[in-house]
LOSE-745690 format. One line per field, with one value per atom (N, C-alpha, C, O): atom name; x, y, z. Coordinates in steps of 0.02 Angstrom, whole numbers, plus 50000, padded with zeros to 5 digits. Layout:
// LOSE-745690
atom <- (CA	...)
east <- (X	...)
north <- (Y	...)
up <- (Z	...)
//
This chain:
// LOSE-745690
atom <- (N	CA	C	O	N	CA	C	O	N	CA	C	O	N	CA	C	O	N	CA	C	O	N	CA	C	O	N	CA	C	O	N	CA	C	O	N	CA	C	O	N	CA	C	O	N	CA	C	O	N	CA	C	O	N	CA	C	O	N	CA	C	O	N	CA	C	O	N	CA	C	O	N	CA	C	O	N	CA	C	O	N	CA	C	O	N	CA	C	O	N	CA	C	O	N	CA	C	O	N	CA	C	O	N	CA	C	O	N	CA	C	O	N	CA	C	O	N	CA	C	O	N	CA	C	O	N	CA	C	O	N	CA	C	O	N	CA	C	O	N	CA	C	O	N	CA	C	O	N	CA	C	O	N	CA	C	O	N	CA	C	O	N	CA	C	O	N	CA	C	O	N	CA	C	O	N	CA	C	O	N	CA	C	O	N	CA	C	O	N	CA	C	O	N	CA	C	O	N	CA	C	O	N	CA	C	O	N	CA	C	O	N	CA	C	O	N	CA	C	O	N	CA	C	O	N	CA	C	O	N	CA	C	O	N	CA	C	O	N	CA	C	O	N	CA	C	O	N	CA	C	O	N	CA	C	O	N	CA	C	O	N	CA	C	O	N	CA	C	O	N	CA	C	O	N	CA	C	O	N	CA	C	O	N	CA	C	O	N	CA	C	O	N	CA	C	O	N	CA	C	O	N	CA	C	O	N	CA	C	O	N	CA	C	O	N	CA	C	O	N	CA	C	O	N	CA	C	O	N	CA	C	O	N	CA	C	O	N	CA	C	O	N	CA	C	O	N	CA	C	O	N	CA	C	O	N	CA	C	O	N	CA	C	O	N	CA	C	O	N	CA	C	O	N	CA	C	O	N	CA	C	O	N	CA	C	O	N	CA	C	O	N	CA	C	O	N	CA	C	O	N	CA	C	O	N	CA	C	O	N	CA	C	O	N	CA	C	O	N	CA	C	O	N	CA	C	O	N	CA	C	O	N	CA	C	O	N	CA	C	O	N	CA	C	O	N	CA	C	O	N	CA	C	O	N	CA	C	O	N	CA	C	O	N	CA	C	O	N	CA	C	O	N	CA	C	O	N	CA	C	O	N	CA	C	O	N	CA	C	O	N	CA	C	O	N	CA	C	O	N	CA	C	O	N	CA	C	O	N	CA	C	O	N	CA	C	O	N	CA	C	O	N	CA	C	O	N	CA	C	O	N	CA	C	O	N	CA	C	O	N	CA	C	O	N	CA	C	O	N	CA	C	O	N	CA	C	O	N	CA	C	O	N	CA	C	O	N	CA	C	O	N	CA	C	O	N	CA	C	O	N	CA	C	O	N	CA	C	O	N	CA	C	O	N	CA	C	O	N	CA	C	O	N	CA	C	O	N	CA	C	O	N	CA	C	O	N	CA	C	O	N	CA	C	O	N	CA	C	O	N	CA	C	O	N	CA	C	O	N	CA	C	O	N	CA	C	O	N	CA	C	O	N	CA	C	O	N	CA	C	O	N	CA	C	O	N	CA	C	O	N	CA	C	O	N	CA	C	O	N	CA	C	O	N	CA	C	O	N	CA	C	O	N	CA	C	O	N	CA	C	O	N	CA	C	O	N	CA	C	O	N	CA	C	O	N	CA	C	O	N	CA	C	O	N	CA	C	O	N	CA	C	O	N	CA	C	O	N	CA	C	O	N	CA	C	O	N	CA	C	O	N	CA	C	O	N	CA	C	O	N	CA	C	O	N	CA	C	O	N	CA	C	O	N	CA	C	O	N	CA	C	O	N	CA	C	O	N	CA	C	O	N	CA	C	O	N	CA	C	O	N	CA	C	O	N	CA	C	O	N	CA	C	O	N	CA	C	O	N	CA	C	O	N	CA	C	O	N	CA	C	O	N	CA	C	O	N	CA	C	O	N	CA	C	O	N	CA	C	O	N	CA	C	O	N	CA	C	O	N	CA	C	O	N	CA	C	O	N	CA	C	O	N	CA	C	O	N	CA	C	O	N	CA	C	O	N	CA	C	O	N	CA	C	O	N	CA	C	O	N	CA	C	O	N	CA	C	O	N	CA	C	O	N	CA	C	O	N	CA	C	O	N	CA	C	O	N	CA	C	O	N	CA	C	O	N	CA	C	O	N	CA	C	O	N	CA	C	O	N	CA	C	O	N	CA	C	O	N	CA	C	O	N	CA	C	O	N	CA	C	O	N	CA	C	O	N	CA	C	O	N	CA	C	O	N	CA	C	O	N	CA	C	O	N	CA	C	O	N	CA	C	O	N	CA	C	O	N	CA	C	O	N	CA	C	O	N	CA	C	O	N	CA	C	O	N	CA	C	O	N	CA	C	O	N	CA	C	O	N	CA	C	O	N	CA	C	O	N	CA	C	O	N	CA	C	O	N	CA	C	O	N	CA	C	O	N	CA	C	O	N	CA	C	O	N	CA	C	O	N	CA	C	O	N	CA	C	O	N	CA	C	O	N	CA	C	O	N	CA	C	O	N	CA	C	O	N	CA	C	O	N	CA	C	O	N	CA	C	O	N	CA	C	O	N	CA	C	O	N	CA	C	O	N	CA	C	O	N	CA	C	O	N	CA	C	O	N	CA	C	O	N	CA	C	O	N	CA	C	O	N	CA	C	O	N	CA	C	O	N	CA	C	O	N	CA	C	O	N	CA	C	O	N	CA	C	O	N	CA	C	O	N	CA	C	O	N	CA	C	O	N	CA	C	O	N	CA	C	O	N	CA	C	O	N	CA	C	O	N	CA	C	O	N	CA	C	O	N	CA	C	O	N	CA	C	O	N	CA	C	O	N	CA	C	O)
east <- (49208	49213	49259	49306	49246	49274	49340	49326	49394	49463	49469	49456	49499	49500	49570	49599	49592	49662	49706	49686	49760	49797	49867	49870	49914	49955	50009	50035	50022	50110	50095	50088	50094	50090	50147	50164	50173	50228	50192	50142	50284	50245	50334	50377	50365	50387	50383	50330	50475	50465	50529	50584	50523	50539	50574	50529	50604	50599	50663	50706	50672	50745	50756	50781	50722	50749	50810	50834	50853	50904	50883	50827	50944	50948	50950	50919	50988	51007	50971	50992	50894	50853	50788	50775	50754	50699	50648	50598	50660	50586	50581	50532	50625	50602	50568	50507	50599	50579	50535	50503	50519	50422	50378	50332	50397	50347	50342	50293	50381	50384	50339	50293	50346	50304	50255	50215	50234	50159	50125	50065	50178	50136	50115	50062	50169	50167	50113	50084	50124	50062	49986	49943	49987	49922	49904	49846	49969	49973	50036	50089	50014	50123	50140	50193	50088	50109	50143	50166	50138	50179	50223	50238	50266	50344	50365	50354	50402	50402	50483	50522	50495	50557	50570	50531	50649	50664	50686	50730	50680	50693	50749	50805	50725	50800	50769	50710	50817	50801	50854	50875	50878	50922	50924	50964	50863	50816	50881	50917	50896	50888	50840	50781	50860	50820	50772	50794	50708	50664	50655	50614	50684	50697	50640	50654	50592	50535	50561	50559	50578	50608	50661	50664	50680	50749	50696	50683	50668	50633	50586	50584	50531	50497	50537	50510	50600	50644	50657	50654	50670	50700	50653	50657	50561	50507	50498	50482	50518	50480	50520	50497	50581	50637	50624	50618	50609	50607	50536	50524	50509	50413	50403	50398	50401	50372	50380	50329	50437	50474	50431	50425	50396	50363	50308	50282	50293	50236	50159	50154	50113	50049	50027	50058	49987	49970	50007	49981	50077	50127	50112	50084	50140	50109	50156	50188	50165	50236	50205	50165	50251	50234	50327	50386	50288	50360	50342	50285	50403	50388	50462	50511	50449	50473	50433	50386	50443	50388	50390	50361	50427	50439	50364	50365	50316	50274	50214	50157	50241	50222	50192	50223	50135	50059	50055	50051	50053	50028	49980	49977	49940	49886	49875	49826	49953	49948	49919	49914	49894	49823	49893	49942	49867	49906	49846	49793	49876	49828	49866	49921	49800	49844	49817	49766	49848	49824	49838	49873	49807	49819	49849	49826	49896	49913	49955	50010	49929	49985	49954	49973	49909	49894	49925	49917	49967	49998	49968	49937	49978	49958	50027	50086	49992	50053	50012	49957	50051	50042	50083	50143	50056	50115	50090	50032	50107	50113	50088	50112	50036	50020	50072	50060	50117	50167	50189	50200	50192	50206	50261	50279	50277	50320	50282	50327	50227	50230	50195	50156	50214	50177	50226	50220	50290	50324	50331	50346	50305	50270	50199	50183	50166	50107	50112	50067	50165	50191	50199	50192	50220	50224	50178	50161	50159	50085	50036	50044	49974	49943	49897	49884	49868	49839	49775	49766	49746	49667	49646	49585	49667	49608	49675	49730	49641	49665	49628	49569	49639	49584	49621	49661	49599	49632	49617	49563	49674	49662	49661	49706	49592	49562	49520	49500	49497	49461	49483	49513	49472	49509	49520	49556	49487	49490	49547	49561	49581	49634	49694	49739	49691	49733	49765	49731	49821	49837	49775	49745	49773	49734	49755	49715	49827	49867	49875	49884	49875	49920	49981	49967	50042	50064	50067	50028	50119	50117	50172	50186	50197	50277	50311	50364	50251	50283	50219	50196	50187	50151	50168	50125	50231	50258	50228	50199	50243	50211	50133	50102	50117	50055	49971	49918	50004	49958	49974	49940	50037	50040	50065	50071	50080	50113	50042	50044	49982	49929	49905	49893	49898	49863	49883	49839	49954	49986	49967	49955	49971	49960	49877	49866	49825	49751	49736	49696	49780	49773	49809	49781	49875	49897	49847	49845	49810	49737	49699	49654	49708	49644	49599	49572	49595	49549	49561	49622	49525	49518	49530	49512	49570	49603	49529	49535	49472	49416	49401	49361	49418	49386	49418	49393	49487	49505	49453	49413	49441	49439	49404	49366	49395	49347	49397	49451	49402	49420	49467	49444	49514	49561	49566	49604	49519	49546	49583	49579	49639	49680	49735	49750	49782	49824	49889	49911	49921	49972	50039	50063	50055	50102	50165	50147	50239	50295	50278	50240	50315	50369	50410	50457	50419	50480	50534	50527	50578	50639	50626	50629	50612	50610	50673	50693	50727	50756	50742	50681	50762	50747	50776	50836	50756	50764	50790	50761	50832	50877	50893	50913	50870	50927	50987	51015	51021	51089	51117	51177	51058	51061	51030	50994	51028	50994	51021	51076	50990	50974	50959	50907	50982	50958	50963	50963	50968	50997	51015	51010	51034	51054	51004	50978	50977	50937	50918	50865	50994	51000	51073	51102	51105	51171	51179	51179	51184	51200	51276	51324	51259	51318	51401	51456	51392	51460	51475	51525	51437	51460	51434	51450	51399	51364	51311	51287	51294	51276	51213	51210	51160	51095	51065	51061	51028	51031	50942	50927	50895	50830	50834	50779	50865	50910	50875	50908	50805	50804	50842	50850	50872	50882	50856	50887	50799	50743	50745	50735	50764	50748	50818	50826	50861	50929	50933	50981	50925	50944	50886	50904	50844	50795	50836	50866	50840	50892	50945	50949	50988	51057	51052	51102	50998	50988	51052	51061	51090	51153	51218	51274	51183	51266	51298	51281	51355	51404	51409	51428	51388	51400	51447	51474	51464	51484	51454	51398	51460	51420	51468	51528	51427	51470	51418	51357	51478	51451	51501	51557	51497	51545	51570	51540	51655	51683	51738	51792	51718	51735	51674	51619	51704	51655	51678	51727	51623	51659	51626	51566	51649	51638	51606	51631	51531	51491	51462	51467	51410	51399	51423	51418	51468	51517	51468	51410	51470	51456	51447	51391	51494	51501	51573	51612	51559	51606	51659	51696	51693	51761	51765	51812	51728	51768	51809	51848	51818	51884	51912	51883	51988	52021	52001	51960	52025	51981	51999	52047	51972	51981	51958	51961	51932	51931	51829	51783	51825	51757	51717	51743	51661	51623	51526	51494	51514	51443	51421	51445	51363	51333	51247	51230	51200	51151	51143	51156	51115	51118	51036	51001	51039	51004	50919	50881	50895	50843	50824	50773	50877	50882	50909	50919	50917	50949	51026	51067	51043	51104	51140	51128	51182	51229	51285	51310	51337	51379	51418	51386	51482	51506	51599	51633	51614	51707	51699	51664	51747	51755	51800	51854	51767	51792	51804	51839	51774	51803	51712	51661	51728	51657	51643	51657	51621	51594	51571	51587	51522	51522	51579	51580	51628	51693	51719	51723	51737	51773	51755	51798	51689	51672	51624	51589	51637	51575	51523	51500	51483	51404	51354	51366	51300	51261	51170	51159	51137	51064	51057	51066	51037	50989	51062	51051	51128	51161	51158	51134	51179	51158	51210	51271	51183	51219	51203	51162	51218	51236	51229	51288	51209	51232	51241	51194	51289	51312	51327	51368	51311	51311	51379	51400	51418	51489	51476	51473	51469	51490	51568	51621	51558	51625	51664	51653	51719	51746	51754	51769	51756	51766	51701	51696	51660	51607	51609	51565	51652	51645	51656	51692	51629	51648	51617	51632	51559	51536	51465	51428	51449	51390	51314	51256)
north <- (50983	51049	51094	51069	51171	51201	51236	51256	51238	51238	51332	51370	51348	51458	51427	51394	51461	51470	51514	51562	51485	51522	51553	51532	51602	51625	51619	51645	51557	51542	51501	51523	51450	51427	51377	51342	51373	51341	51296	51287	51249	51152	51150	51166	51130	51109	51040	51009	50998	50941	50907	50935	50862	50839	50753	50726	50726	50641	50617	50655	50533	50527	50476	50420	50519	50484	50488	50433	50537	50550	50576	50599	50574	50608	50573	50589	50516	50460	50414	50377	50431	50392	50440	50498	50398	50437	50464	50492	50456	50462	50537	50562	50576	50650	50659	50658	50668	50677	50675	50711	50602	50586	50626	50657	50625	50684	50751	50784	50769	50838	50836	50877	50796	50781	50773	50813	50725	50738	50798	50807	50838	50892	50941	50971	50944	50989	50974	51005	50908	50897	50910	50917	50913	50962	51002	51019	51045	51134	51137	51117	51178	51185	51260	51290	51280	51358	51342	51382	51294	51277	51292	51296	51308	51334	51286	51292	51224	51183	51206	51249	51159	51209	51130	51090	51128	51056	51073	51115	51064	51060	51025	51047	50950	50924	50842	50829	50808	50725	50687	50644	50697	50666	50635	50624	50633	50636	50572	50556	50545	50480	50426	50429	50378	50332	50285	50245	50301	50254	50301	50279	50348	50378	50445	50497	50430	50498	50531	50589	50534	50576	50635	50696	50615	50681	50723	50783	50679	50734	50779	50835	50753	50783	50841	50895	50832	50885	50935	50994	50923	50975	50999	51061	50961	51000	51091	51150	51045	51081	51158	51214	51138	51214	51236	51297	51193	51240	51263	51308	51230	51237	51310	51354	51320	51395	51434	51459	51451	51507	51532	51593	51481	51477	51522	51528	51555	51617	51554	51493	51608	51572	51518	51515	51492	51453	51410	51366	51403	51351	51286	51274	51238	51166	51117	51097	51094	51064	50966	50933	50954	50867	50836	50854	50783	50768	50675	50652	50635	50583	50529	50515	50512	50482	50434	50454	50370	50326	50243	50195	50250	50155	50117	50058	50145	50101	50099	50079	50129	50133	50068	50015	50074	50012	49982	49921	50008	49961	50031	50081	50015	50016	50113	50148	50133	50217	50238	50216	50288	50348	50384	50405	50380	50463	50535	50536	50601	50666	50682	50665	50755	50824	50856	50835	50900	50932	51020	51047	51042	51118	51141	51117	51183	51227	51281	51282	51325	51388	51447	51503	51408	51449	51416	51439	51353	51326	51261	51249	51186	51153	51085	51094	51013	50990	50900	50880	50865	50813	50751	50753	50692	50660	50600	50592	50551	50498	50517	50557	50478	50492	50452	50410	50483	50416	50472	50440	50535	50567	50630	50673	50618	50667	50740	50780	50768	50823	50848	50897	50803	50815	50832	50815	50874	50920	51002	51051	50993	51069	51082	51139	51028	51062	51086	51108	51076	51111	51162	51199	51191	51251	51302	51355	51262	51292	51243	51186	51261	51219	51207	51246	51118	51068	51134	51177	51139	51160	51115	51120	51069	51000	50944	50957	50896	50847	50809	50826	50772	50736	50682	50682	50638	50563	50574	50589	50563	50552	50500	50459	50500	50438	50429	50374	50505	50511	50502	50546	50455	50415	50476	50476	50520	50571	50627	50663	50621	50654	50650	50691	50566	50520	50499	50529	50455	50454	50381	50349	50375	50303	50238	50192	50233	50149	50175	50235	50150	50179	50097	50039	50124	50067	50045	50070	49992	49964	49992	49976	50032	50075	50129	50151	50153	50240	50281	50300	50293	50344	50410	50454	50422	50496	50526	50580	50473	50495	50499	50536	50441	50408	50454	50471	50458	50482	50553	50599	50555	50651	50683	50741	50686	50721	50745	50796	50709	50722	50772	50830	50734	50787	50841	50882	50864	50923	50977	51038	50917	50972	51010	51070	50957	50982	51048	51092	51048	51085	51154	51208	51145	51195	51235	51296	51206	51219	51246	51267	51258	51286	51235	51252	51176	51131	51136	51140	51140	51125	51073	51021	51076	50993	50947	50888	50976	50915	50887	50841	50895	50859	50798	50757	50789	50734	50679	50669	50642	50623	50636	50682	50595	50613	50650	50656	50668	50691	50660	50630	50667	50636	50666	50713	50632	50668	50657	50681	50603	50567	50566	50508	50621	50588	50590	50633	50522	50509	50566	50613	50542	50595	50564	50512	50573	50549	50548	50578	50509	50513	50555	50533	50621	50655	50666	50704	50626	50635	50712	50764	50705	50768	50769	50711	50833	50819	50798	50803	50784	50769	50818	50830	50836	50900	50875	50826	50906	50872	50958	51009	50937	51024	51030	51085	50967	50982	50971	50975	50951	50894	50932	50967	50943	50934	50898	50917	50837	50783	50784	50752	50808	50812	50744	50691	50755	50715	50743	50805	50717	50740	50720	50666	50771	50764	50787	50792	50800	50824	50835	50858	50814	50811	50834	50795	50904	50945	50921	50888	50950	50928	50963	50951	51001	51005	50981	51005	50933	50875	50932	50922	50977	51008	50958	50918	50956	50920	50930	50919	50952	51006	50964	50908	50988	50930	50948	50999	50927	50947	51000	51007	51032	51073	51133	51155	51170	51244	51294	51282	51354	51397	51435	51459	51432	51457	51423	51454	51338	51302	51298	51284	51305	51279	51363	51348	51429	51497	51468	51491	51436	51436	51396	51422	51342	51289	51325	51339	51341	51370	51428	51446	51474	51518	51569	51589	51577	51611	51590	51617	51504	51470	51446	51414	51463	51400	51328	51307	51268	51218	51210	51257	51147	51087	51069	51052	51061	51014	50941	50940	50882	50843	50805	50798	50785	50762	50702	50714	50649	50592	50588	50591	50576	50579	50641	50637	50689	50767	50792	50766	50873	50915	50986	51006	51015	51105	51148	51143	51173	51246	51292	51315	51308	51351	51354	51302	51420	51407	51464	51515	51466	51507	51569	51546	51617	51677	51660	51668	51642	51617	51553	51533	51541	51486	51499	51450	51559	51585	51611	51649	51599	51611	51594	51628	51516	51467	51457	51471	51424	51408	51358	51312	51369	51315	51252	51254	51207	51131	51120	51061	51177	51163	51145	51167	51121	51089	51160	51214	51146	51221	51192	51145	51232	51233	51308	51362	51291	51357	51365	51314	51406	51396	51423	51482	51369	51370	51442	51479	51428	51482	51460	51508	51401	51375	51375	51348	51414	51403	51352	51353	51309	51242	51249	51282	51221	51182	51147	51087	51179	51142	51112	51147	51034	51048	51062	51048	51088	51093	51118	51148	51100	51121	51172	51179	51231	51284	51254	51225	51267	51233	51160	51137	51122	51053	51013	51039	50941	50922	50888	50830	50890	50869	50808	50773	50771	50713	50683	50636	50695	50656	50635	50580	50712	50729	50672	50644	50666	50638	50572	50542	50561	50485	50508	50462	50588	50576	50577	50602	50548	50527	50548	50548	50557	50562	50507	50446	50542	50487	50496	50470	50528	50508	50560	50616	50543	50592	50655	50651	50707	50786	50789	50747	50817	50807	50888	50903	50920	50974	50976	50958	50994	50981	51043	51077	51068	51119	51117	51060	51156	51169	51214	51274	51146	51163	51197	51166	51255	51249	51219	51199	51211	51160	51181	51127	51217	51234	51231	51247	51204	51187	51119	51100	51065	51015	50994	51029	50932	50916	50935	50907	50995	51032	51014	51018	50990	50979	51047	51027)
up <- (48906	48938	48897	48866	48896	48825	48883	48939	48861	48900	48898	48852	48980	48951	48959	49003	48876	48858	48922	48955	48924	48974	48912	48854	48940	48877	48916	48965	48859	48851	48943	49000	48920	49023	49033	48986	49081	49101	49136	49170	49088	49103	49137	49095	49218	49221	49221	49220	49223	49229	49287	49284	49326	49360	49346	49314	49351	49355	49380	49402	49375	49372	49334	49342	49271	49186	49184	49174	49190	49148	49094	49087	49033	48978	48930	48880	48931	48889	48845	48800	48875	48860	48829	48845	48782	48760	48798	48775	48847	48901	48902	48874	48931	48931	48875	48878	48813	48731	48714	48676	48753	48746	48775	48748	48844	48862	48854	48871	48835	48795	48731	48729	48684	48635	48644	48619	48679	48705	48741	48746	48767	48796	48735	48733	48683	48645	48575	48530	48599	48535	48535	48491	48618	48644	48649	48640	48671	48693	48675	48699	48611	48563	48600	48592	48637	48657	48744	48785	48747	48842	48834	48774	48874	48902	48946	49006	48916	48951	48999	48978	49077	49092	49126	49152	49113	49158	49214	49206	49250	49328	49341	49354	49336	49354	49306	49291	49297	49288	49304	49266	49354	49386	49481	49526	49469	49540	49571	49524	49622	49630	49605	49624	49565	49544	49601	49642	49591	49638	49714	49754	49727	49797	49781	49753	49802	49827	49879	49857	49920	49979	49935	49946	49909	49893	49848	49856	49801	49746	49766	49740	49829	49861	49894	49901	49914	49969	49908	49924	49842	49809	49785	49787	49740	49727	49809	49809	49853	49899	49896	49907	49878	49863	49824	49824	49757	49699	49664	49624	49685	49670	49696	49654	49738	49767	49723	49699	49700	49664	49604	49595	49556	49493	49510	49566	49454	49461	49478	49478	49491	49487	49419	49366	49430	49364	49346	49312	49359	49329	49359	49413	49304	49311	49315	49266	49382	49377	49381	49414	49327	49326	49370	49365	49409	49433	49427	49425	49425	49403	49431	49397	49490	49516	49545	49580	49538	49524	49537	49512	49575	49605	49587	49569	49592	49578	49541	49556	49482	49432	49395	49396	49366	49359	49411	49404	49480	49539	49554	49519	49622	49640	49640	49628	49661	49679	49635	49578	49663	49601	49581	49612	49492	49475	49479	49448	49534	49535	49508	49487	49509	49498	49563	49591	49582	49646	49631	49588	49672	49673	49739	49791	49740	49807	49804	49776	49833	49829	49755	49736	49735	49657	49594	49537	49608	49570	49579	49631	49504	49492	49497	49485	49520	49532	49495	49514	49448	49421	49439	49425	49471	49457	49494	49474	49542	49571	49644	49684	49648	49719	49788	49831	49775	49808	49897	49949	49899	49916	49912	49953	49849	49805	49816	49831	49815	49833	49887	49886	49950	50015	50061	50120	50035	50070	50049	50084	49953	49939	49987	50005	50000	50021	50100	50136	50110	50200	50192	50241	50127	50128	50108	50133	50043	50012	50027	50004	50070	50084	50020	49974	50034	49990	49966	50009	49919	49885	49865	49858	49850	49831	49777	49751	49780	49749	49690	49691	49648	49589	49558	49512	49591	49536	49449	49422	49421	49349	49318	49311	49293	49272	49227	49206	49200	49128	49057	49026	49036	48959	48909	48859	48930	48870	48863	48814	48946	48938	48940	48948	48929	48941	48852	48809	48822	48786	48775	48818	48709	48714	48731	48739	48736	48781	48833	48837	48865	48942	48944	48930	48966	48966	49038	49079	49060	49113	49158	49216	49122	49129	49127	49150	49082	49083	49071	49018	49155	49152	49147	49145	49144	49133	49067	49060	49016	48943	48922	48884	48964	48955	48984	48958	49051	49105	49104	49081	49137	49183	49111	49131	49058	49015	48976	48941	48983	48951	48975	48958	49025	49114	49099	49085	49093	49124	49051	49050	48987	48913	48924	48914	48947	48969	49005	48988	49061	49113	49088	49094	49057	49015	48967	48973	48922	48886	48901	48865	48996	49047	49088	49141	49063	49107	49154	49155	49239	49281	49300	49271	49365	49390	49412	49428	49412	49451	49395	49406	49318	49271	49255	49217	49290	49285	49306	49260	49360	49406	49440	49425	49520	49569	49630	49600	49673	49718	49774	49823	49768	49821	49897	49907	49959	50011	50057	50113	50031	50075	50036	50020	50007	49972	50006	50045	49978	50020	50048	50017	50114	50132	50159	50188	50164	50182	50260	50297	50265	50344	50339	50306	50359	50358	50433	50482	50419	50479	50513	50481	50583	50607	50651	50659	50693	50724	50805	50814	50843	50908	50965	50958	50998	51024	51116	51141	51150	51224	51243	51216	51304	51330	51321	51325	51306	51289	51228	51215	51178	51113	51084	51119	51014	50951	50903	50882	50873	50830	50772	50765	50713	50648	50617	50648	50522	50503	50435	50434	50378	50313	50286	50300	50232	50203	50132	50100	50117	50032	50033	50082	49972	49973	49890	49842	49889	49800	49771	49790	49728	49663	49700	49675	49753	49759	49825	49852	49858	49897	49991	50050	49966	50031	50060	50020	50110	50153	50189	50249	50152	50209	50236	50212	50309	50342	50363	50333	50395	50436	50478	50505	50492	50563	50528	50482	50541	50525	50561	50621	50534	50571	50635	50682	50624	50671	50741	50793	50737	50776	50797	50857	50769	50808	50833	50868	50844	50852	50932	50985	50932	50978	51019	51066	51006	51056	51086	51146	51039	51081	51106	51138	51101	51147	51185	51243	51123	51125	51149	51149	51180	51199	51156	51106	51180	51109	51118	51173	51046	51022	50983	50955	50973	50924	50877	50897	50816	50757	50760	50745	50783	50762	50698	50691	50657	50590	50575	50599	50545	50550	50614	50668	50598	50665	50668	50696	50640	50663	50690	50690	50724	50748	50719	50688	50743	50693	50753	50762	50776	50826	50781	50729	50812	50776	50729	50696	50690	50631	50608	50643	50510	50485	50451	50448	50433	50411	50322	50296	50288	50224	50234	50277	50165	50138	50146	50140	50160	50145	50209	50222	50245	50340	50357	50390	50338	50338	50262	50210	50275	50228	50160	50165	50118	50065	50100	50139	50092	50087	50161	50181	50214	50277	50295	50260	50328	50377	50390	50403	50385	50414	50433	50411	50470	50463	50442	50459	50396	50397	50376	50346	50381	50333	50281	50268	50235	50184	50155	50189	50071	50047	50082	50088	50099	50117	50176	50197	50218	50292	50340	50401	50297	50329	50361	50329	50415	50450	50390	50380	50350	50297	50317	50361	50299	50332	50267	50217	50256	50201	50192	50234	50144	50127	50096	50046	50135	50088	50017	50022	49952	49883	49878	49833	49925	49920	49938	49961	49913	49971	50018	50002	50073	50122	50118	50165	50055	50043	50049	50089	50022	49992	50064	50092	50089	50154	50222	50256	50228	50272	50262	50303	50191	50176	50219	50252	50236	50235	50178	50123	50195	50125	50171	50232	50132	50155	50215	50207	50281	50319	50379	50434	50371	50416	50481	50473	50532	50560	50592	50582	50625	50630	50700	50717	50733	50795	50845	50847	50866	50894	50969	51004	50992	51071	51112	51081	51164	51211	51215	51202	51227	51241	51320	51330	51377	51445	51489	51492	51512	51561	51594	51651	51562	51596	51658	51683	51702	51763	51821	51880	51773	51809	51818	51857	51792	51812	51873	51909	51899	51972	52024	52077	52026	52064	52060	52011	52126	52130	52142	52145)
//
């Protein structure tokens, strides 16, 4: 099939290679040895090792943003030469390569699925495939092709089941809301499942508690600098999320929370109503 050139196309990349190691290098090379005109852009490679849940949470933040046409390969991959299909999928106007593991079945909540395609045609594949690093092998090919203009159905046949996470939802009480943590950034902030939308709906203008470890924080803060540096705060974050976080300090540290722990939100009753039936 004869490829419509696209100009100058962006190849992000995703994984949790690290740096240390030749693996990025490779796939860069291989993309470029296909399509030397890609704009390749790293995203991140510092994913958690083996953990699809976080990478999927951060594709889902940072994927949108990319103009139309961009081709993001992500490569987090516990099970890598076992049975999972590697696609490429389309959604949103944008193109997505990688492990059918569920890594990008929290972009497609946002941008819904247009189709899916197992890759499986030898021709656009490198000629070994190893047992170990389909990043180089498989999606780095994929992603140089598609860069070229190919259409994602020429991979492959059609995927209409491709895999999707379990995603922690919060649990909802007239007097309760139930989150949990669900991304923890480089300066020890704490974002949790808790949308804005949904917690402004719950509290319904009464005042709560955040309890998080074994503190609590009255309310949610305006910015970082409402309170004193080094002090406890809630606030939402740029994504909309229930953050918990230290003004200049972190919240990881502060409170040993880590992904999966849970956040707490509590009605703040009158006390003068107690006792009264």
């Amino acid at each position: 099939m004869t490829a419509s050139r696209r100009h100058d196309p962006i190849v992000t990349l995703t994984t949790d290679f690290g740096l240390r190691d030749p693996f990025v290098a490779s796939m860069k090379a291989v993309i470029l040895s296909i399509e030397k005109r890609a704009r390749l852009v790293d995203l991140s490679h510092e994913m958690p090792p083996h953990r699809v849940l976080p990478a999927a949470w951060f594709l889902r933040e940072a994927c949108p943003w990319f103009p139309a046409g961009t081709i993001h390969v992500a490569v987090v991959d516990p099970g890598v030469g076992g049975p999972r299909r590697p696609l490429v999928a389309k959604a949103g106007g944008q193109l997505y390569v990688g492990p059918d593991n569920g890594i990008f079945s929290l972009v497609f909540q946002k941008a819904p699925l247009e189709g899916a395609w197992q890759i499986s045609d030898p021709k656009y594949l490198l000629p070994k495939i190893s047992r170990t690093f389909h990043g180089r092998d498989l999606f780095a090919p994929a992603a140089a092709h598609l860069a070229r203009g190919l259409p994602p159905s020429v991979f492959g046949p059609e995927i209409l089941d491709p895999t999707t996470l379990e995603i922690p939802g919060p649990t909802v009480c007239p007097d309760r809301l139930a989150g949990e943590v669900v991304w923890v950034d480089r300066f020890g902030n704490c974002a949790t499942n808790l949308e804005e939308a949904q917690v402004s709906r719950w509290a319904a203008g009464e005042p709560f508690t955040i309890r998080a470890a074994s503190r609590k924080i009255r309310g949610v803060s305006e910015s970082y600098a409402s309170v004193p540096a080094g002090r406890l705060l809630a606030i939402f974050n740029s994504s909309g999320l229930l953050e918990i976080a230290c003004n200049q300090a972190s919240a990881h540290e502060a409170l040993g929370l880590k992904e999966g722990d849970p956040v707490v939100l509590e009605r703040v009753r009158n006390p003068r109503s107690k006792g009264k039936s």
